[in-house]
N, C-alpha and C positions, 0 to 999 in steps of 0.2 A: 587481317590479323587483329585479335581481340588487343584492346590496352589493358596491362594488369594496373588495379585501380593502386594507390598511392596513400601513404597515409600523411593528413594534414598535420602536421606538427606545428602547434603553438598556434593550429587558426580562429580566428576572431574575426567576423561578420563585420564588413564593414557599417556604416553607415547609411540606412536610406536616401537617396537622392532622386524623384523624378525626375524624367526627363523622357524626349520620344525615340520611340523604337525604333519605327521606317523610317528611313529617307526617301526623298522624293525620285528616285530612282527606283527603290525597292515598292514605291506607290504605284509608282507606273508597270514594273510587271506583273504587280498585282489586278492593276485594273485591266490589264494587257488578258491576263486569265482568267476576269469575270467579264470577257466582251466588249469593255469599256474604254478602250482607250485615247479618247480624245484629249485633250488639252481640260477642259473644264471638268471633265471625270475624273481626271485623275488627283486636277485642286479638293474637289469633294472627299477622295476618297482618301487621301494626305490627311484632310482635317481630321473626319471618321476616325482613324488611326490614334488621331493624334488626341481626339476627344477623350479614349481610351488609353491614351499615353500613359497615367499611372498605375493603372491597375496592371494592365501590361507589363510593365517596367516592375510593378512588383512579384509578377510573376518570374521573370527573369531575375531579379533581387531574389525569391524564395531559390532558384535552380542555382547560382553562384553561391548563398553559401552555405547550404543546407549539404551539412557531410551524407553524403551518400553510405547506406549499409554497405558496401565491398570498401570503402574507404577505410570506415570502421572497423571491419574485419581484417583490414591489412595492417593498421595500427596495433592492434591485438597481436595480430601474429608475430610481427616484429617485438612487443612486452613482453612474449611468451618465450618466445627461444632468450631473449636477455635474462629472462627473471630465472627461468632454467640452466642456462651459463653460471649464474652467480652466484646460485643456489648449490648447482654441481661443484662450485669451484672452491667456495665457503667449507664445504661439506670434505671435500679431498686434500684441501690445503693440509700438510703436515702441522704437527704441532706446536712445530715454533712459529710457523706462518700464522698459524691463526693468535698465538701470545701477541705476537707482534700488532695484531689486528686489538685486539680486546684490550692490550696495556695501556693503551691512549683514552679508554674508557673514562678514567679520572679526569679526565681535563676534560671533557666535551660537557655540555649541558645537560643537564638530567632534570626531566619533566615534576611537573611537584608531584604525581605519582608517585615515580619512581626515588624520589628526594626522600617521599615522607616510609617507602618501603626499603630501606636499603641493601642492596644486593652487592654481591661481588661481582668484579668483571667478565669471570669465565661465567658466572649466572645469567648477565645479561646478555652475553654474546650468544650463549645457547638461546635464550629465549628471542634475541631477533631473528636465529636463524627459524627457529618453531615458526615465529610471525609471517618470515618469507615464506615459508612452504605452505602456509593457508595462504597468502598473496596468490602464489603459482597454481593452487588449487582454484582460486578463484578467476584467474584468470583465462586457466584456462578452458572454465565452463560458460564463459562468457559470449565467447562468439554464438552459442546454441541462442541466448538470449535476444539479439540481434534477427529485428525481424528480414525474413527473405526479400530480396530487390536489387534491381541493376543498378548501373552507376551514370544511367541516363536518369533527365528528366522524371521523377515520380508522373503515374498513370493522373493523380486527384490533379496537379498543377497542371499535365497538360488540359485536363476537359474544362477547367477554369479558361485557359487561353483558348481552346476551341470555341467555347458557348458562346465568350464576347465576339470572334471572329465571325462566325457564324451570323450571329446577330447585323454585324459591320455589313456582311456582305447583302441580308435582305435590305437593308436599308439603301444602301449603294445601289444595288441593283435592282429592286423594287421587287424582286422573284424570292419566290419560296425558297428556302432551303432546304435543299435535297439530296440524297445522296443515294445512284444507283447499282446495283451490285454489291460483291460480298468487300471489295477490295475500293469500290467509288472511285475511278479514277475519271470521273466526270470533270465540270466546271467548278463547282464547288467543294467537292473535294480536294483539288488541286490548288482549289484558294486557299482551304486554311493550311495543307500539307506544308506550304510555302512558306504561310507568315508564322508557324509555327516554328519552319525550322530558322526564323529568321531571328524569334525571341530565343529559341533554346535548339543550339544547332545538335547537340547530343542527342537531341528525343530522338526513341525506336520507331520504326514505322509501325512496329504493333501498337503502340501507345500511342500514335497519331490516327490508325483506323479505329481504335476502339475511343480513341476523344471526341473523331469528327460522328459520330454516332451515336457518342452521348450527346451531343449539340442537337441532332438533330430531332431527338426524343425531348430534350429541353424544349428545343423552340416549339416542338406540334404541342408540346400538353401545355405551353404556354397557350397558347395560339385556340385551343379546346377550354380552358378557365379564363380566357379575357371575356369581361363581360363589359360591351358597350355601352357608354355614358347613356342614360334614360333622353328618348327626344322629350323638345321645349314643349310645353302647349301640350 
C-alpha cells in the first residue's frame, strides 16, 4: 500500500552532525555478502565505512530533510482547498457578515502604503478579497511548477552513496566491481543494495539499480583515465 506523502508544516533542517552509519553488526553482514566474513574483515571493513562516515551521513542528512516533491505537492493541496474555502466563504458571507468583517478595518494597522493612499473600509476589504483571488490563482498553478519525483530517496543522492560503496567494496575486497545482468543480483550488487538501504531505507529498487550502475561506469572510466605515477630511474 503506497503512503500518501504528508505535508511538512513549519519544517526546518536540522543541524549537521557527523557521525557513522554502520554498525558493527550491519559491518558484518556486509562482509557476510562480499565473502568476507571473518573477524579481521570485518574490523577492516567497519573502518572502510567508517572512513566514509561523513560523507555518507551526509547523504542521509540530504535524504531527512530535503522535502520531497509529493510532500510539496500535498502542502499545496491542503493551501488550495483552504484559500478556496475563504475565498468562497468571503465572497457568499451576506452583507452584514462581511460589515462586520471590514468595520474593524480602522483599528488594525495600515501599511505606509495604504496610510499615505487613504481608503475606505468597504474599499479595502474589496481589494483583499481581489488580492486573495490572484493568491488562489497562483496557487493553484503551482503544483505544475514542482518538478516530477517520488517521495523516496532522489536518483542524484542515491548514486552519490552507490559510487563511494562501490569504491568501499574494491578496496575491501580487492575485486573489480562489477555487476552482472539487467537486475545484478550478484555479490556486489547485493553489497550496495544493503548498505544503501541502510543510509536511506526509503530508496526504490529502481533508484538503487540504476545507482549501482552508475558506480559502475564511475569506477571503469575511472580505472581507464588513472594514469600511473612515471617509474624512478
Amino acid at each position: 500500500m503506497t503512503k500518501k506523502p504528508k505535508p511538512r508544516w513549519g519544517y526546518r533542517p536540522p543541524g549537521f552532525q557527523s557521525a557513522p552509519v554502520f554498525s558493527e553488526e550491519q559491518a558484518k553482514r556486509l562482509a557476510e555478502i562480499a565473502g568476507r566474513s571473518h573477524s579481521q574483515s570485518i574490523k577492516k571493513l567497519h573502518q572502510l565505512l567508517n572512513e566514509e562516515g561523513e560523507a555518507l551521513t551526509f547523504v542521509d542528512y540530504i535524504n531527512q530533510t530535503e522535502v520531497s516533491p509529493p510532500e510539496q505537492r500535498a502542502a499545496l493541496e491542503v493551501l488550495i482547498d483552504h484559500s478556496r474555502c475563504l475565498l468562497e466563504g468571503l465572497r457568499e458571507a451576506d452583507l452584514d457578515t462581511q460589515r462586520a468583517i471590514y468595520s474593524g478595518y480602522p483599528n488594525l494597522r495600515l501599511s505606509d502604503h495604504e496610510a499615505q493612499e487613504p481608503m475606505d473600509s468597504l474599499t479595502l476589504f474589496l481589494r483583499d478579497i481581489a488580492h486573495l483571488e490572484r493568491l488562489c490563482r497562483a496557487l493553484e498553478e503551482a503544483p505544475s511548477r514542482i518538478p516530477e519525483g517520488s517521495g523516496s530517496p532522489g536518483i542524484g543522492i542515491a548514486k552519490i552513496a552507490a559510487e563511494k560503496l562501490a569504491a568501499v567494496y574494491e578496496e575491501f575486497t580487492g575485486e573489480k566491481f562489477q555487476v552482472s545482468g539487467k537486475h545484478g543480483r550478484d555479490a556486489p550488487a547485493r553489497f550496495v543494495e544493503c548498505a544503501l538501504r541502510t543510509i536511506a531505507p526509503e530508496v526504490t529498487e529502481a533508484n538503487i539499480r540504476t545507482a549501482t550502475r552508475y558506480a559502475v561506469k564511475v569506477l571503469n572510466w575511472r580505472r581507464r583515465n588513472h594514469k600511473p605515477p612515471p617509474k624512478k630511474g
